[in-house]
N, C-alpha and C positions, 0 to 999 in steps of 0.2 A: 504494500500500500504506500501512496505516497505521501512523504511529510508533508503539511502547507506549512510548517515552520521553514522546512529546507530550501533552497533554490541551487542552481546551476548558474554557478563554478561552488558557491560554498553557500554562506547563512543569508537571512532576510536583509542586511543591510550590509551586506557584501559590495564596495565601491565601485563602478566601473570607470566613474571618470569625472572629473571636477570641471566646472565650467567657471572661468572665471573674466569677470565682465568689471568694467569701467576704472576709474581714479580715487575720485574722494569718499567717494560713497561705492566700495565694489561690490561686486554680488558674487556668493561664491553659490553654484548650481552644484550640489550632489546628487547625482545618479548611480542609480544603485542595477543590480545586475537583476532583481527581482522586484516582483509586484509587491505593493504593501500599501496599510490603509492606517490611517490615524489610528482610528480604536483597535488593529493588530499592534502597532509597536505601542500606545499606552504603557508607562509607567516601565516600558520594556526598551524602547530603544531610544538614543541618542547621536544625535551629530553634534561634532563639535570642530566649528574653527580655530586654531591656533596660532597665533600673531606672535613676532618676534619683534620688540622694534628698538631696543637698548642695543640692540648684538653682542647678547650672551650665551651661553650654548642652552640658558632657561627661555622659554617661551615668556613672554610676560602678560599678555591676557589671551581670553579664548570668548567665543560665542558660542553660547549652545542654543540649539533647536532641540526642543521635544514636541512632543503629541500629551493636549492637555484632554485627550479623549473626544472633543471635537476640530479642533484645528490645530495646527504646527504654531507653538510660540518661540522667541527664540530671547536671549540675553547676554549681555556681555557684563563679561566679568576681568578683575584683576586679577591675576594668579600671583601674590605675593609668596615670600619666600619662609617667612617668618609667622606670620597674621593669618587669621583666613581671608578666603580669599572675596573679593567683594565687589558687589555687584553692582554693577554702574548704570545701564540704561535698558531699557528693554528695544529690542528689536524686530524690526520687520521680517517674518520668517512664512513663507508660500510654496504651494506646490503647482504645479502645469500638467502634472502625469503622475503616473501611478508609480513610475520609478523615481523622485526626486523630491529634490527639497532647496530651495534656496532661501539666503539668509542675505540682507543687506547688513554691512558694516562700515556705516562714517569714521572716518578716520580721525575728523576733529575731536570723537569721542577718548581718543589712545593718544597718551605722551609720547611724544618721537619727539626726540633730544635732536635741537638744529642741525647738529655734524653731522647727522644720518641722511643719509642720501637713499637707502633703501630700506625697506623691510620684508623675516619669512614669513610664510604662512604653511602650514597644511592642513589636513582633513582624518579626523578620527571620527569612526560610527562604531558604536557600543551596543550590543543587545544581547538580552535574555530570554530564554524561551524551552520549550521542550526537547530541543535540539542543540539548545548554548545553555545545559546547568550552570555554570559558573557562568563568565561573561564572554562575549564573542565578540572583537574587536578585529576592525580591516581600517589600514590608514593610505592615504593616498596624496602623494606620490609615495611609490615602496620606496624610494632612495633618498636624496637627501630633499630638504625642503623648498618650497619654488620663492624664490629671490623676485622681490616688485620694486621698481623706482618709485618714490615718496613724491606723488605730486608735487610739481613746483621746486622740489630741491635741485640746487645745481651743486654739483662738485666743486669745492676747493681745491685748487692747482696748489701743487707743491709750487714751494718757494725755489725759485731758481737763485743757482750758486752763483757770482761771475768770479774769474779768476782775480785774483791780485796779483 
């Protein structure tokens, strides 16, 4: 019999590809390899954006989207190091298909320190189910994290040496 927890390549919120759209306000599009419905991931699954923007090997905040059992809401938070971690604004979080989930993230909302000329990001989705007893987590890209130029920032040129 077949699972409706499972899907093909692996679980319910298994990633196939992140879409990622605009500048200040970007949208990050999760697409997922299988079909799924609000009240299926309920209180069971999560997407979470991950933003770097100090450039330290810590992430320093993330967005999450869940399913409040009628619609995808989503939130940004600080991932502090020390503190918990704390919640800053709520966010715009929709779907177009039965495979996805998009979350907008203003950037005005996240401290980027002026020298930074870039920030990462990637994509964790987390869920539980008949299928994931513990938790079942796919993140995306599998390798390192995707690198965005910081609207508006321009690079500062090294100082040139002239001989004496």
């Amino acid at each position: 019999m077949l699972d409706p927890w499972r899907s093909t390549p692996g679980g319910v919120l298994d990633v196939k590809r992140v879409d990622f759209a605009g500048d200040k306000r970007p949208r990050f599009k999760t697409v997922t390899f299988a079909t799924w419905t609000v009240d299926r991931i309920h209180d069971r699954g999560f997407v979470l954006v991950y933003v770097d923007t100090f450039g330290s090997e810590r992430f320093d905040y993330y967005a999450m989207a869940r399913s409040n059992g009628k619609q995808m809401v989503a939130r940004l938070y600080r991932d502090r190091k020390k503190k918990r971690d704390l919640a800053i604004s709520y966010l715009k979080a929709w779907r177009r298909s039965q495979r996805s989930v998009s979350v907008r993230l203003p950037l005005s909302k996240l401290r980027i320190p002026d020298s930074r000329t870039f920030y990462r990001w990637y994509v964790m989705t987390l869920f539980t189910g008949p299928s994931c007893k513990k938790v079942c987590f796919d993140t995306a890209p599998n390798g390192d994290p995707i690198t965005q130029p910081v609207p508006g920032a321009t690079p500062t040129p090294a100082p040139t040496v002239s001989p004496s």
